[in-house]
FINUKOL-204028 format. One line per field, with one value per residue (C-alpha): residue number from 1; residue in three letters; x, y, z. Coordinates in steps of 0.2 Angstrom, whole numbers, plus 5000, padded with zeros to 4 digits. Layout:
BEGIN
num: NUM:...;
residu: ala:...;
xx: X:...;
yy: Y:...;
zz: Z:...;
//
This chain:
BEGIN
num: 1:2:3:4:5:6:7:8:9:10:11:12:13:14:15:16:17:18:19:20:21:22:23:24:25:26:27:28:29:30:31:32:33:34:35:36:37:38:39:40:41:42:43:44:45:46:47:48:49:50:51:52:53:54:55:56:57:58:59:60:61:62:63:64:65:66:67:68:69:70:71:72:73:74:75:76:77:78:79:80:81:82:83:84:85:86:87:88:89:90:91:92:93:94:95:96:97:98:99:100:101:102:103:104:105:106:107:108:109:110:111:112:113:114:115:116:117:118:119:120:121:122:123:124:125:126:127:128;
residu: unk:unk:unk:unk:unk:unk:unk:unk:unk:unk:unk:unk:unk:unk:unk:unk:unk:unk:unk:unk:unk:unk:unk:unk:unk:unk:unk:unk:unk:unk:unk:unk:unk:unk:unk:unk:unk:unk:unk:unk:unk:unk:unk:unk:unk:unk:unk:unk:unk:unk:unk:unk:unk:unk:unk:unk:unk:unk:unk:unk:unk:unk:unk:unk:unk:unk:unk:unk:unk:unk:unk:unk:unk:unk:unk:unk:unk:unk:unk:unk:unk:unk:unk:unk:unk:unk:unk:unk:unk:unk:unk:unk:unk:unk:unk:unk:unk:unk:unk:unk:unk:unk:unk:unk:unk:unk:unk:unk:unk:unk:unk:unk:unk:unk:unk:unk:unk:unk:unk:unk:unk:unk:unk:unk:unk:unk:unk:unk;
xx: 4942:4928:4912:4901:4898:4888:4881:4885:4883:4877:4877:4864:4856:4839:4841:4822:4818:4832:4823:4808:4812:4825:4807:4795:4802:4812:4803:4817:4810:4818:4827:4832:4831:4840:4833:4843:4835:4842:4840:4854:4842:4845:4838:4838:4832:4825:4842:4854:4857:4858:4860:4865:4857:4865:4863:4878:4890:4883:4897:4894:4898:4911:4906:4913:4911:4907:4924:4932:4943:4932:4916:4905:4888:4877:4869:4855:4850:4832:4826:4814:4823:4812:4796:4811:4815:4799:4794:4808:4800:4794:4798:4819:4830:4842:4837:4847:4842:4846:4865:4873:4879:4901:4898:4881:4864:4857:4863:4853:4860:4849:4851:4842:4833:4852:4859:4868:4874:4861:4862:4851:4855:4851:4861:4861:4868:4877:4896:4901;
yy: 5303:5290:5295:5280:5263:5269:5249:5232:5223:5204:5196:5185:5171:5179:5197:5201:5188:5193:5211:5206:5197:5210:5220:5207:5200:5214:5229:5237:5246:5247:5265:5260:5247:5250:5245:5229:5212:5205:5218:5226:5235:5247:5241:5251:5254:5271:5270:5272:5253:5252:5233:5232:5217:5212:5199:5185:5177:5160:5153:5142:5151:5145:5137:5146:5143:5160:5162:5161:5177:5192:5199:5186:5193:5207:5215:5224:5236:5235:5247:5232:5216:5203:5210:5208:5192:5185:5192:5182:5165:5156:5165:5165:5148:5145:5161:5159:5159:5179:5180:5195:5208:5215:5231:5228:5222:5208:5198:5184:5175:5168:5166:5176:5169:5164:5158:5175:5176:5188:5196:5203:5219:5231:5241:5246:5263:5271:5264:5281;
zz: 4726:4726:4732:4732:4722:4708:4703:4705:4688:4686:4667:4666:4655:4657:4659:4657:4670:4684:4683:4687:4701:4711:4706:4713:4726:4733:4730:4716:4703:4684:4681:4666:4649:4634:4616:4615:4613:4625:4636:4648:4663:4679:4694:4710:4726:4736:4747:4730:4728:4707:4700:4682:4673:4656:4646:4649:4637:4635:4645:4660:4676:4687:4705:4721:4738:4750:4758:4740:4735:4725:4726:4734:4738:4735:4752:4751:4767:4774:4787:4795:4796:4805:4793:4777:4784:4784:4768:4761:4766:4753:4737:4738:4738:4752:4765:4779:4801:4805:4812:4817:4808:4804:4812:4821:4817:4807:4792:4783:4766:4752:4733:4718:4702:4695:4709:4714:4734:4742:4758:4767:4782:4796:4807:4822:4817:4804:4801:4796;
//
């Protein structure tokens, strides 16, 4: 029945902003923006990854620790870790040592312009 995860969707406080930096600092590109002011984007990636960015509710978002139930991070698969990785230093909060990877490869962890639980990942081969 299900094919594929078509987007993962993040609200945020400033939607415009949050676009432009999955674009700047990870090389996403916008696929689409709607009319709206604020605006509610389409962010993706050359390997299918498609983030939608909307504008939050206003309210203040609840704290949660990695290992607490639901979606917790968002991993994002790079092709050249060590070159990734060290393009990460500097311009994201809280990037992580390299560990291994569920399944093989590399992981690292770091947070996005809102705070949003980031991963980064290669494989050593395909998991399926």
């Amino acid at each position: 029945m299900v094919i594929g995860v078509d987007h993962v969707a993040l609200a945020a406080k400033d939607s415009r902003a949050l676009a432009e930096w999955y674009c700047s600092v990870l090389g996403m590109r916008i696929l689409f923006q709607n009319d709206k002011e604020p605006p509610t984007y389409l962010v993706g990636g050359t390997m299918g990854a498609v983030l939608e960015i909307m504008p939050d509710n206003g309210t203040a978002p609840a704290k949660h620790q990695p290992l607490d139930p639901g979606i917790r991070h968002i991993a994002f698969r790079v092709t050249d870790f060590e070159a990734a990785h060290a393009g990460l230093q500097g311009k994201v909060l809280g990037l992580t040592a390299p560990a291994p990877a569920a399944g093989g490869g590399q992981i690292a962890f770091f947070h996005d312009l809102e705070g949003n639980l980031v991963q980064l990942v290669s494989r050593d081969s395909e998991l399926f």
